[in-house]
N, C-alpha and C positions, 0 to 999 in steps of 0.2 A: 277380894283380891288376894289377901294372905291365905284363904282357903285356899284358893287355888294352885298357889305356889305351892304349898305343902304337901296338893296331892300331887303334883308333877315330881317332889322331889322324892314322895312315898313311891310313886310311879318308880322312877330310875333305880330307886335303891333296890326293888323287888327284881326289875329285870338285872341287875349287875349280882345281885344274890344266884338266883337261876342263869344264868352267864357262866358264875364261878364252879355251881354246881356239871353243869355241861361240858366244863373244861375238864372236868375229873375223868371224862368218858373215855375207855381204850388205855389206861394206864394203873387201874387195877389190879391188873397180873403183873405188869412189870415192877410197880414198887410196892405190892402185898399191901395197899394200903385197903382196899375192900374185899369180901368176898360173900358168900350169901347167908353164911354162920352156920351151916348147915354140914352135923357133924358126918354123917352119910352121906354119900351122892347120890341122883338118886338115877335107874338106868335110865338112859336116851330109849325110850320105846318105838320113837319110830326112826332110826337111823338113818336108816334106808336112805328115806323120804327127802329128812335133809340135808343128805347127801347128796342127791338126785337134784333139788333147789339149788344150792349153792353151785355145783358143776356149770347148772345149767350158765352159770352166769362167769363162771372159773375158765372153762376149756373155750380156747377161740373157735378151732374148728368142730363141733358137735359131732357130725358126718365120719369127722377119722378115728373116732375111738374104735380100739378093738380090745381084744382078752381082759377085760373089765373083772375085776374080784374084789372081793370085798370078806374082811373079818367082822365078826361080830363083837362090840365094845366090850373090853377088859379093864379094870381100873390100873393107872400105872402112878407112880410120880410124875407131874409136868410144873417144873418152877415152884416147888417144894409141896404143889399141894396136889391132894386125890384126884384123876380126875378121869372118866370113861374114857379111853382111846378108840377108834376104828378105824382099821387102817384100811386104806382103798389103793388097786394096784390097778394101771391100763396103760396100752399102747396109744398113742397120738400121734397120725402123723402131718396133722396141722402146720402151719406156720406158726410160731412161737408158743409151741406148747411142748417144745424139747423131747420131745417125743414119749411125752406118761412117765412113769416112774410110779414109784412108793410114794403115800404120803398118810398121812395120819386125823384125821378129822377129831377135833378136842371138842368134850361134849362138858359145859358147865351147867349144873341145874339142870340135868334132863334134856338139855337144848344146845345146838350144836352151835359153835362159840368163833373156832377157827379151823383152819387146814395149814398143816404145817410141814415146806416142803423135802428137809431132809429128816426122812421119817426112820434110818434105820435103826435106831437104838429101843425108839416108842414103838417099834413093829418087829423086834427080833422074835419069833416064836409065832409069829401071827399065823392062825388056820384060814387059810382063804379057800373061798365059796363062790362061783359066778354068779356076775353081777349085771345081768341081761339088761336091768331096766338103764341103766347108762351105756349101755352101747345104744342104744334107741330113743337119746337124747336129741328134742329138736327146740328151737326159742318157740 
């Protein structure tokens, strides 16, 4: 019976440890308390791609994108740290998708992190390229 007990309270104590750890998730960048130590970034290889990924699930209507462009990731400052920018430019003319704009895709570790919507400062100088595979975005 006291085995028991103890492994139930071994139990709680592991999942309220991993609980706490979970909580930590998505506030990394906001209060610089993590990051991956890694004194280089290292570049996003396939940008593109998950750029193309996350859209798919970002832009309500798929169908109204037009003039799609895309830069190729530069590092800039973002919340004091290194981090690859790629800025992606397109027309939408969707129901709540304010019709495209600028935005800048943050690339942490190689891997694309967030999309952030007032991108003019992270995209001042940006060389944009058409960016066919997002106009021919379907779910």
């Amino acid at each position: 019976m006291v085995g028991m007990i103890w492994r139930s309270v071994a139990a709680a104590g592991l999942g309220l440890a991993v609980a706490g750890c979970a909580g930590l998730g998505g506030n990394e960048e906001r209060y610089n308390i993590a990051d991956s130590g890694l004194a280089v970034q290292p570049y996003p290889t396939d940008y593109r791609g998950d750029l193309i990924a996350f859209m798919r699930t970002y832009i309500n209507d798929l169908r109204a994108v037009r003039d799609a462009v895309v830069a190729e990731p530069v590092e800039r400052d973002v919340g004091g740290k290194r981090r690859y920018v790629a800025c992606v430019r397109y027309t939408a003319m969707g129901r709540g998708d304010a019709g495209g704009g600028e935005r800048a895709a943050i690339y942490r570790d190689g891997k694309f992190e967030r999309l952030v919507d007032k991108a003019r400062e992270l995209c001042a100088g940006a060389s944009y390229t058409p960016f066919p595979e997002m106009e021919k975005l379907t779910r």
